[in-house]
N, C-alpha and C positions, 0 to 999 in steps of 0.2 A: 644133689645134682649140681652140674656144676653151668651155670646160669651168667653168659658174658655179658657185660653192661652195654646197652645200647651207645654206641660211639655215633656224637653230634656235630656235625661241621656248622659252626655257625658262621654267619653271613661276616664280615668286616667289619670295625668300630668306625661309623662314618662321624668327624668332627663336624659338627655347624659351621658351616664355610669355606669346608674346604672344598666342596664341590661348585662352588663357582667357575672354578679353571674348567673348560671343557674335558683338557686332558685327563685331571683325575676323573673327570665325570664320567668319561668311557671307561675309563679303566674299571671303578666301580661298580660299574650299570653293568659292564659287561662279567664282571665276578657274578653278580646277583641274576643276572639271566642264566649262566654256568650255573648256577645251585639251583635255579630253577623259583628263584622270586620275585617275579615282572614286576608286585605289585613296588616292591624296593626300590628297585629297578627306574619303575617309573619315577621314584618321589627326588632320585638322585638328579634322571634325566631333563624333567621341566624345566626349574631352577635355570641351567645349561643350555637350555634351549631359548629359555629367555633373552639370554646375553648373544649366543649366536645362532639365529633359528635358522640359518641357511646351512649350519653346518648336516656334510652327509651322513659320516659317522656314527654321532649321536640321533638323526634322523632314523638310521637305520636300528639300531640299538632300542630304538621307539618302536619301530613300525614291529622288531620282535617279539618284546614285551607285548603290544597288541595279540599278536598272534600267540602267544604263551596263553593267555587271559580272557581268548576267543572274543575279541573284540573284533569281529571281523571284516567289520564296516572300515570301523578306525583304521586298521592295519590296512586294507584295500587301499582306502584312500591315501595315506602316506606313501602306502609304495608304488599308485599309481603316482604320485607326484615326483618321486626316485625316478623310476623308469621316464617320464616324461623328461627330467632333467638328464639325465643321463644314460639314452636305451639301449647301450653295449654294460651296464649293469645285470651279470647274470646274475648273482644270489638277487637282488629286488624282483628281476621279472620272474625267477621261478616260485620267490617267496608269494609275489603277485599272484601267479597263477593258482597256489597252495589256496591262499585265502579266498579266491574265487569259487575254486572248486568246495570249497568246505563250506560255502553261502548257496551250494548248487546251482552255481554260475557256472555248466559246465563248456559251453559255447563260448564265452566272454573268458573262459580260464585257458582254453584249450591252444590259443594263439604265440600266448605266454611262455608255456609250458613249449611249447614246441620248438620254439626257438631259443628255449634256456638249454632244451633239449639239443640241439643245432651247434649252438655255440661251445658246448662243453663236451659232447659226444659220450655226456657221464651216463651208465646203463640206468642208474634209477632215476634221473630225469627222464630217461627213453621211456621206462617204467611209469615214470607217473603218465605220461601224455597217454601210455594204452588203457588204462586206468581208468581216464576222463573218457578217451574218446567210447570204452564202453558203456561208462555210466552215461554218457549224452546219446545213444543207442544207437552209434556208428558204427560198431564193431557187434561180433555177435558169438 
């Protein structure tokens, strides 16, 4: 039989140090969430965050890896601090609302969602808020 070899994408050779610059630090962090490993992801982003913890970018590249990792709390909380700093941020508030709802916060998600929903007039934001509003038992 004729049996094709499983093809690996491996993650990036990350050098010791080089992730101090925030900028490879996204660039990295965000390869590693692309492949789908927050936990990478994260070890790249701390470090980086250490040096500029105001920065959004990397904040946000955080609060996804959270949400990758079903940390739902952590991610909450980050991106309620996103959205507080900046609330014409639509990927945090609709990310916000995401994590909310998947804590069964669907009251506390629903606001988020709605107005991620408003601001981008994208149909699966529209989609997520009917979603919630069923699961909170507005809808029937």
């Amino acid at each position: 039989m004729n049996e094709t070899p499983e093809i690996r994408i491996l993650p990036p050779i990350v050098f010791p140090g080089t992730t101090a610059r925030h900028e490879t630090a996204y660039r990295i962090a965000h390869d590693f969430l692309s492949r789908r490993a927050p936990r990478e992801a994260l070890q790249v982003l701390e470090p980086a965050l250490e040096q500029e913890p105001d920065n959004r970018g990397l904040r946000s590249l955080r609060a996804w890896a959270y949400l990758m990792r079903a940390q739902l709390v952590k991610a909450s909380d980050e991106l309620a601090t996103l959205v507080a700093d900046d609330p014409a941020d639509v990927w945090s508030r609709h990310a916000l609302g995401r994590a909310l709802e998947r804590q069964s916060k669907y009251d506390d998600a629903l606001p988020h969602l709605r107005l991620a929903a408003a601001m981008t007039g994208d149909p699966e934001h529209e989609y997520d808020v009917l979603r919630v509003e069923r699961l909170a038992g507005r809808l029937e």
